[in-house]
Structure formats: structure tokens, C-alpha cells
C-alpha positions in Angstrom: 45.7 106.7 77.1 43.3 109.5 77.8 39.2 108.5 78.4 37.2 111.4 76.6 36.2 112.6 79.7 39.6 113.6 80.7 40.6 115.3 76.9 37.0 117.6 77.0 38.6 118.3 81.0 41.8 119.1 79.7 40.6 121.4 76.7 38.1 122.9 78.4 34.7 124.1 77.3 36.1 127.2 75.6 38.8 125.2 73.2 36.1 122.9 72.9 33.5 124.8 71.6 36.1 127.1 68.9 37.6 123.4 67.5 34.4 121.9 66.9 32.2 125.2 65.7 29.5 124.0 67.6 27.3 126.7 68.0 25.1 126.1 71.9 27.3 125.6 74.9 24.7 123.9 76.1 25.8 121.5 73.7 29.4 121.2 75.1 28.5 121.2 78.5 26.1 117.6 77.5 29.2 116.1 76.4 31.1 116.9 79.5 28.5 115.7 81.7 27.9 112.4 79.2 31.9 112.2 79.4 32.0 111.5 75.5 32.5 113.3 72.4 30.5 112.4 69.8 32.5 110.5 66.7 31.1 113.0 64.1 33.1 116.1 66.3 36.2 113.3 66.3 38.0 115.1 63.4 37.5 118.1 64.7 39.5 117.1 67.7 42.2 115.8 66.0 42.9 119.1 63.7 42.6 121.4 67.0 45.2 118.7 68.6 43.4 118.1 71.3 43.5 114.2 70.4 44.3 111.7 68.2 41.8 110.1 66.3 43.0 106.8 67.8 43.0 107.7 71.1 39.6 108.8 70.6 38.6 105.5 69.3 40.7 103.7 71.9 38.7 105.2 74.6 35.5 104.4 73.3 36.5 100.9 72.5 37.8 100.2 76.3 34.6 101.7 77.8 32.1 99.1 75.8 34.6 96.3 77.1 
């Protein structure tokens, strides 16, 4: 199972910023620093295929154990 860090790597900041409309780069670039997507962009994810919602979850979930 992926860790967020490695699906924003994978998409890259491009596919990123189209599948989640989200307007600064700046933005984008935050998360891939912070290595976490936030859960409200989640959905967004999932539609573009670039994860599962579970996997998403899954990640967060083994980083706060």
C-alpha cells in the first residue's frame, strides 16, 4: 500500500493540480512537501484514479500508529 507521499510522487504536480481543481501550485507543492493530501481533495483522487479512497485512508491510519 502506497503512503501519500509516494501517490502525489507518482501523479505529479501537474495531474495533481487538474484532478483536484485546486487553483495555486503553491498549494500542491505544500502537500508534497507535508507528504499528505488533505481528506477533503480525497475524492478527488479517487475519480482521477490516482487512488483509492481506502488506500488513502489506509495510509493515514498507518502513519498515526
Amino acid at each position: 500500500m502506497r503512503d501519500h507521499a509516494t501517490i502525489l510522487r507518482e501523479a505529479g504536480i501537474e495531474k495533481v493540480q487538474r484532478a483536484t481543481s485546486v487553483e495555486s501550485v503553491n498549494t500542491v507543492r505544500a502537500w508534497f512537501q507535508r507528504g499528505r493530501i488533505p481528506d477533503e481533495h480525497w475524492k478527488a483522487f479517487a475519480d482521477a484514479r490516482l487512488a483509492s479512497l481506502k488506500e488513502l485512508a489506509t495510509a493515514v491510519a498507518k502513519q498515526a500508529a
